[in-house]
VMD Tcl script that draws the C-alpha trace (Angstrom):
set ca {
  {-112.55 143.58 -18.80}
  {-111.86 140.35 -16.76}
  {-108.13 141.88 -16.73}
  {-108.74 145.29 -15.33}
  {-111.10 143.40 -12.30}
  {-108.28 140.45 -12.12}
  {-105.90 143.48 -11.91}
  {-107.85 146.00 -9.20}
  {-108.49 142.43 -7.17}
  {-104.51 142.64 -6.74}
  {-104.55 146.26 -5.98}
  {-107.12 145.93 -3.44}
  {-104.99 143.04 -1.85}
  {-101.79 144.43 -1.91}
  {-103.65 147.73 -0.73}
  {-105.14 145.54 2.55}
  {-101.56 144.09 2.85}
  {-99.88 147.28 3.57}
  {-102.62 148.68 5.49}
  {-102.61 145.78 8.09}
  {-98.71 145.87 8.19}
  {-98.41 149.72 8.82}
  {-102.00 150.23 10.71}
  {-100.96 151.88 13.68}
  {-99.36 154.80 11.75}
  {-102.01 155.12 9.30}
  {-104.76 155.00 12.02}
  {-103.05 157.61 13.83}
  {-102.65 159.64 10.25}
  {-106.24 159.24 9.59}
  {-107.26 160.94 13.10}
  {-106.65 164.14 11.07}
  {-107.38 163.55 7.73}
  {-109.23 161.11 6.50}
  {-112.09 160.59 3.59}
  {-115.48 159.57 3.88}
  {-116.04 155.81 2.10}
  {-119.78 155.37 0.55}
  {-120.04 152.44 3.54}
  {-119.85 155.31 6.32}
  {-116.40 154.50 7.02}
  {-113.49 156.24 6.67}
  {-109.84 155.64 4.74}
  {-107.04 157.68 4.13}
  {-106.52 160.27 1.42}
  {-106.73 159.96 -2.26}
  {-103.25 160.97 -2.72}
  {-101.71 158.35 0.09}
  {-103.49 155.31 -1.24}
  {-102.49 156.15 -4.91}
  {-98.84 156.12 -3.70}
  {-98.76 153.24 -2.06}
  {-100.88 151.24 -4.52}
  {-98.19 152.61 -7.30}
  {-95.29 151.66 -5.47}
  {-96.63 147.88 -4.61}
  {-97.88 147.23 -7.84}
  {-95.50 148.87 -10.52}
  {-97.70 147.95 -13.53}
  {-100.71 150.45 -12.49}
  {-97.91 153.32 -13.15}
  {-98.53 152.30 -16.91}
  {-102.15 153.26 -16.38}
  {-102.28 156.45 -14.29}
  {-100.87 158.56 -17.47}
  {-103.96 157.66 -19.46}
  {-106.59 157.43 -16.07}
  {-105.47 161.18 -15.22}
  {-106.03 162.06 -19.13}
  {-109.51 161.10 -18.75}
  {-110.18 162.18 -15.24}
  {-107.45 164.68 -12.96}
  {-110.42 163.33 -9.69}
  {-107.67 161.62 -7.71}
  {-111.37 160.87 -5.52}
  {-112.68 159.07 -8.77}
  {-109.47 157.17 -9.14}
  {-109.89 155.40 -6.02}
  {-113.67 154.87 -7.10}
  {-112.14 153.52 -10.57}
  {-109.66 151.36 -8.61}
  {-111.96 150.03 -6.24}
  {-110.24 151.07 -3.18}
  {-113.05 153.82 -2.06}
  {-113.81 151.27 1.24}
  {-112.82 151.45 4.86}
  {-109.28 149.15 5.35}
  {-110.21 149.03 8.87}
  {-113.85 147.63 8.69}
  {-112.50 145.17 6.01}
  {-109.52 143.84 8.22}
  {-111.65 143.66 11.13}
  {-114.60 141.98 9.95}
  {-112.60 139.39 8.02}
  {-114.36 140.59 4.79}
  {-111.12 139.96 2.82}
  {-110.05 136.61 1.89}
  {-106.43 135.50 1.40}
  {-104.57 138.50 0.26}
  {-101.39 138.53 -1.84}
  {-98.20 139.13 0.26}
  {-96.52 142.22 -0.77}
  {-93.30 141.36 0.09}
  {-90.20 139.55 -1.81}
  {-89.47 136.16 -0.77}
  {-85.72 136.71 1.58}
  {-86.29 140.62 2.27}
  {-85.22 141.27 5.76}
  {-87.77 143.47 7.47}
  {-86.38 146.50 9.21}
  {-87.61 144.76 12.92}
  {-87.04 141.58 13.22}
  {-88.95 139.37 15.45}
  {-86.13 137.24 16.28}
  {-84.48 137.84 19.55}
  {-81.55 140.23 19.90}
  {-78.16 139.73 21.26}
  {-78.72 142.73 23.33}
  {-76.87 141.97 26.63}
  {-78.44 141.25 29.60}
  {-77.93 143.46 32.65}
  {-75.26 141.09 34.22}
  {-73.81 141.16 31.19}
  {-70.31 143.84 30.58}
  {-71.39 145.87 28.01}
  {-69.70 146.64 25.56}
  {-68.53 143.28 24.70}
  {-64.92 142.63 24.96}
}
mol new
graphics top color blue
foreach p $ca { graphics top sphere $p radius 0.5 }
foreach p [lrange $ca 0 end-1] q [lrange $ca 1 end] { graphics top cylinder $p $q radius 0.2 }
display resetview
């Protein structure tokens, strides 16, 4: 048992990972749909979070075969994973501790935060 709560800790993390790194989106997705959580709070569907969780964390694929044998309720899924909470309410009230980072050491993110080597408007454009 200490595996399958070691192993839903990660989820959870990697879960809270993605959710602060693609917020606005999914804040603006769950302004028409979103679930109710047991806290009051709200997430987004059944169906998105299993995705994501599946794609961060390729081991749980190895698990959803059997999990949907024994129950189709992609609602009691969540409950089973432990991810039936508000992301928002956990993120803002610093109810998380140090979560796993979900990316691979040396990706390059899509936007980078480093300056560009747009020109400048006195700049001739396009370079010669």
């Amino acid at each position: 048992m200490a595996f399958f709560e070691n192993f839903t800790s990660v989820i959870r993390d990697k879960w809270l990972d993605y959710f602060r790194a693609n917020r606005t989106w999914l804040e603006v997705q769950m302004t028409t749909t979103s679930v109710r959580t047991p806290e009051g709070g709200r997430r987004p569907s059944s169906f998105l979070i299993l995705g994501v969780v599946n794609a961060l964390e390729p081991k749980l694929s190895n698990l959803m075969v059997p999990f949907y044998q024994l129950n189709s309720d992609e609602d009691a899924l969540i409950d089973v994973l432990g991810l039936n909470f508000d992301p928002e309410a956990v993120l803002d009230n610093g109810e998380v501790g140090k979560t796993i980072d979900a990316s691979l050491e040396g990706d390059t993110p899509l936007l980078s935060s480093e300056p560009s080597n747009i020109p400048q408007n006195d700049d001739a454009w396009p370079p010669s």
